[in-house]
DRENTOR-763004 format. One line per 3 residues: number of its first residue (from 1); their letters; for each residue y, z, x negated of N, C-alpha, C, O. Coordinates in Angstrom, 3 decimals, padded with zeros to 6 digits. Layout:
N
NUM) a) Y/Z/X/Y/Z/X/Y/Z/X/Y/Z/X; ...
END
This chain:
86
1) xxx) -008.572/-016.968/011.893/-007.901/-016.083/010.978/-007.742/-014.712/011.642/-007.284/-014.668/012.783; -008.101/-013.563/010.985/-007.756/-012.222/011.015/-006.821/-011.393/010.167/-006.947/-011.273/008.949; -005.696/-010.724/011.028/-004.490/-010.277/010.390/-004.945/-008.433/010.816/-005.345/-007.979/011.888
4) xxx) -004.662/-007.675/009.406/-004.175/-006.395/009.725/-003.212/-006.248/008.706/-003.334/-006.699/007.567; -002.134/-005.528/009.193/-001.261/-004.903/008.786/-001.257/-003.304/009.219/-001.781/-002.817/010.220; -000.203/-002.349/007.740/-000.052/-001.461/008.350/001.328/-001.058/007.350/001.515/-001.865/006.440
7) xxx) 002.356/000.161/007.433/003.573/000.464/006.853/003.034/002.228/006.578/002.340/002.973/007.271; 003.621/002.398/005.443/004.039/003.463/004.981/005.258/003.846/005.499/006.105/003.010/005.814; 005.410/004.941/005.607/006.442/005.606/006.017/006.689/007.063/005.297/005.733/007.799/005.054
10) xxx) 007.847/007.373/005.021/008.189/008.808/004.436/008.443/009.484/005.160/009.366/009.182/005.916; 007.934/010.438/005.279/008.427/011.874/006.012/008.129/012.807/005.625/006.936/013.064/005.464; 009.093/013.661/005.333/009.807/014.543/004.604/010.095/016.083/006.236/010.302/017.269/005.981
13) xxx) 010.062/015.868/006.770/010.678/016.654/007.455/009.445/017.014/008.911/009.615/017.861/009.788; 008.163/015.999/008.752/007.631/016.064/009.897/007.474/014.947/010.808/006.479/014.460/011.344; 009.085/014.579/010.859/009.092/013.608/011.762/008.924/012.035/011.352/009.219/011.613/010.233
16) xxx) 008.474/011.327/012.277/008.419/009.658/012.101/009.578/009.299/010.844/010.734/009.689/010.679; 009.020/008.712/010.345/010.522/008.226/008.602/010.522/006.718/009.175/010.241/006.050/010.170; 011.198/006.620/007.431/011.244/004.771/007.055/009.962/004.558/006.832/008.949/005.246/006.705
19) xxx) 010.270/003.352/006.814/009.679/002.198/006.339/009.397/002.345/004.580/010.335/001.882/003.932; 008.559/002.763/003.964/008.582/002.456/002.134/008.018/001.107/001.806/008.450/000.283/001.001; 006.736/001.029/002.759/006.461/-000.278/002.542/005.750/-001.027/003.731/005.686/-000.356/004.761
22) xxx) 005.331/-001.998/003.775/004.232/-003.193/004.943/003.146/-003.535/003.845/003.522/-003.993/002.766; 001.830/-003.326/004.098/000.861/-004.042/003.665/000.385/-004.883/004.821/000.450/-004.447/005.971; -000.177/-006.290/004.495/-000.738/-007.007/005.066/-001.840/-007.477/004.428/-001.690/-007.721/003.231
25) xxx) -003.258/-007.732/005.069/-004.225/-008.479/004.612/-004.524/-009.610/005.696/-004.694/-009.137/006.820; -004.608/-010.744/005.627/-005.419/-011.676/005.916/-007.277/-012.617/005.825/-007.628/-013.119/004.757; -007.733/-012.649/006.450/-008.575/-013.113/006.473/-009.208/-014.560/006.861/-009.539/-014.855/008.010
28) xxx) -009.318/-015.336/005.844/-009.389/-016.468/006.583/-010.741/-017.588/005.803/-011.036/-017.958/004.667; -011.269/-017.798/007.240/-012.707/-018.554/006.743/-012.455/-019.849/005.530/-011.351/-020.393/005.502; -013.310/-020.190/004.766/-013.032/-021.255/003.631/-013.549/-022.338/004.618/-014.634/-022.203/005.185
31) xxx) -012.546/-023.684/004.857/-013.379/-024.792/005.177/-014.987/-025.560/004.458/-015.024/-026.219/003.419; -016.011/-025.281/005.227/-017.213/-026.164/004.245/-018.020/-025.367/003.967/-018.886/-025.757/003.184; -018.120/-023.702/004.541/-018.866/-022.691/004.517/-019.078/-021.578/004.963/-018.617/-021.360/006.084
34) xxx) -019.807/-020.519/004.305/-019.470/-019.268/005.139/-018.336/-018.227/004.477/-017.897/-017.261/005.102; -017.990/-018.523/003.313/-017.156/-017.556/002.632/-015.846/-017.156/003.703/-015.514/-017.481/004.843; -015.313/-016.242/002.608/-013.871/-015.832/004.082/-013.058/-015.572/002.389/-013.565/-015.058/001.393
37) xxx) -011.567/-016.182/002.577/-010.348/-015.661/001.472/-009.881/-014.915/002.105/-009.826/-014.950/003.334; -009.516/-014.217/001.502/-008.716/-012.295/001.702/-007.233/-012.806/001.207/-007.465/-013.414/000.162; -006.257/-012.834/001.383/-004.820/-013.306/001.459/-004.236/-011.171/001.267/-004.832/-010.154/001.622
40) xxx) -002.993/-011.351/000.622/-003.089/-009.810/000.165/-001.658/-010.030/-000.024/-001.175/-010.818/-000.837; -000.958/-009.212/000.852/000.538/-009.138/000.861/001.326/-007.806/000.861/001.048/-007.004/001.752; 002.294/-007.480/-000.055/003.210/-006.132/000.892/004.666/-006.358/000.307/005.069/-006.666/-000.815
43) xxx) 005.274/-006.092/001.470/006.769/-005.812/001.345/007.165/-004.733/001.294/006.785/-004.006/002.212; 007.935/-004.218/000.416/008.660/-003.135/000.292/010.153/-002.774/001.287/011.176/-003.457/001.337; 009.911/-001.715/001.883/010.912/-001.340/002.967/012.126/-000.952/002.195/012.338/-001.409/001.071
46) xxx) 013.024/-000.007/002.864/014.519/000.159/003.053/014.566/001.285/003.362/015.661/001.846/003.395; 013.110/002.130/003.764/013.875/003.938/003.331/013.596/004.407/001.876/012.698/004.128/001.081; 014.683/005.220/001.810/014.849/005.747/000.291/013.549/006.421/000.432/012.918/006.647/001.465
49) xxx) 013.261/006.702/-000.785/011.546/007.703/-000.467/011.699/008.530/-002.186/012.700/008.742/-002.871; 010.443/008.791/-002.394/009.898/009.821/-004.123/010.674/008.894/-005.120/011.358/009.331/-006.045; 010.532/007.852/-004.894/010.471/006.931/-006.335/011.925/006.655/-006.580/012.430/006.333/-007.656
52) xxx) 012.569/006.842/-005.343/014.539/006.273/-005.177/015.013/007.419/-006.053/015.703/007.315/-007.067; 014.362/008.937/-005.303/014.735/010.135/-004.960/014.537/010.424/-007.257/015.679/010.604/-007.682; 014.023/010.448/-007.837/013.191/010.529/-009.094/014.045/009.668/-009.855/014.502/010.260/-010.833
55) xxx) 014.509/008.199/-009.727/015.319/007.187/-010.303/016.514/008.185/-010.119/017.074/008.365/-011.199; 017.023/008.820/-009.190/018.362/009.339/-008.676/018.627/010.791/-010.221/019.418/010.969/-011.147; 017.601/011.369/-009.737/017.535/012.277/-011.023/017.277/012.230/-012.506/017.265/013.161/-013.311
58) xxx) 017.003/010.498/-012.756/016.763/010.479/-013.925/017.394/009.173/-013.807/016.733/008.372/-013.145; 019.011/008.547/-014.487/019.017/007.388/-014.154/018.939/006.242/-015.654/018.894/005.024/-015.827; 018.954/007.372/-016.446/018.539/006.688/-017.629/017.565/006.267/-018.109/017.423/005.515/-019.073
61) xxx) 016.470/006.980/-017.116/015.167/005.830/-017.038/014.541/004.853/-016.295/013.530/004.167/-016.436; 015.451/004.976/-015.422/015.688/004.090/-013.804/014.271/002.716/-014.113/013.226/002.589/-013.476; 014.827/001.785/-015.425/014.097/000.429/-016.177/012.180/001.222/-016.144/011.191/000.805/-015.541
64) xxx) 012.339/002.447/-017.063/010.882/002.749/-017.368/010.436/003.139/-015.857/009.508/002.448/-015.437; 010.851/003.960/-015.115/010.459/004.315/-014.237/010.055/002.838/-012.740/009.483/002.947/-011.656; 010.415/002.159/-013.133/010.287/001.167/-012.132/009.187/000.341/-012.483/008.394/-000.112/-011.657
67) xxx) 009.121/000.067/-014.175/007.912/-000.693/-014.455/007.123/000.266/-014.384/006.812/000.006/-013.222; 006.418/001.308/-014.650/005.452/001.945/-014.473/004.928/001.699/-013.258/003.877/001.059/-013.243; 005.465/002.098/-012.083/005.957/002.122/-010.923/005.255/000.811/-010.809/004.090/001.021/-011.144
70) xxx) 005.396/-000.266/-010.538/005.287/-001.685/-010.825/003.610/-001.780/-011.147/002.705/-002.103/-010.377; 003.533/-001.288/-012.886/001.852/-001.661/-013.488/001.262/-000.688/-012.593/000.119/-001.125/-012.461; 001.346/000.342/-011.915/000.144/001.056/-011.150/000.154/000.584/-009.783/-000.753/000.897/-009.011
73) xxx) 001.424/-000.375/-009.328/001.090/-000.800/-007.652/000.305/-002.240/-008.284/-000.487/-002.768/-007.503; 000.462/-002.817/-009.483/-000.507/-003.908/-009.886/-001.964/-003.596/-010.064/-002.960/-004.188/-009.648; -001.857/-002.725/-010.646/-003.626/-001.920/-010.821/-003.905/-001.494/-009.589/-005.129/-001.374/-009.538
76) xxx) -003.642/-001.334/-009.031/-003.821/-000.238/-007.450/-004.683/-001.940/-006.755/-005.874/-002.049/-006.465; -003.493/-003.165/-006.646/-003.659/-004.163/-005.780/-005.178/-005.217/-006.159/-005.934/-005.845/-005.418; -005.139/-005.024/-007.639/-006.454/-005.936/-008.613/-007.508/-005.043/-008.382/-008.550/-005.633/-008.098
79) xxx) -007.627/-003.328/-008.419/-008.552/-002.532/-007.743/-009.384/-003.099/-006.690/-010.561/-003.449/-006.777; -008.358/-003.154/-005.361/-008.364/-003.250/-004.156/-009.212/-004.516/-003.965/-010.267/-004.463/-003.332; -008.733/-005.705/-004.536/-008.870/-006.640/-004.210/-010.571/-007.112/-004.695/-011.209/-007.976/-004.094
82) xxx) -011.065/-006.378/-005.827/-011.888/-006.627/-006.619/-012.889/-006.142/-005.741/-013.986/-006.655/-005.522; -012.211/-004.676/-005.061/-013.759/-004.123/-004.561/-013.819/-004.974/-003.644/-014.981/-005.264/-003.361; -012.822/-005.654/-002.886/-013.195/-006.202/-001.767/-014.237/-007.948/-002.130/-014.697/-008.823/-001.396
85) xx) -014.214/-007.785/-003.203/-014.707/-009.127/-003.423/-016.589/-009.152/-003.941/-017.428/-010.031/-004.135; -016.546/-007.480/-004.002/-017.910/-006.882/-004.284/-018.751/-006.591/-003.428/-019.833/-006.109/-003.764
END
């Protein structure tokens, strides 16, 4: 098995930030052949970042703004995953 990971981070100022998010991919051979499964993970961090900062100024759309938010990190991940399967 092969692991990369890597984190987003905000910075705003220059310097090293938070954490916004962890992506992880895995790689791991299929028993019984040559194929390899791609395993596809991310956690979302604990610094405030654009999307906190945007909810803050608009909190009456806080709901829309999060699913949007949501269907384009879903499209972004089925993208990703597709090319990798090409």
């Amino acid at each position: 098995m092969r692991m990369f990971q890597w984190a987003v981070v905000y910075c705003d100022d220059g310097r090293r930030g938070g954490q916004l998010a962890v992506w992880r991919c895995r790689l791991e051979p299929v028993a019984g052949g040559t194929a390899i499964r791609l395993r596809h993970g991310m956690r979302l961090g604990t610094a405030p970042g654009p999307l906190q900062n945007f909810m803050a100024q608009s909190p009456d759309c806080e709901g829309e703004i999060l699913a949007g938010r949501f269907a384009r990190l879903c499209t972004g991940v089925a993208t990703t995953l597709a090319d990798a399967q090409a």
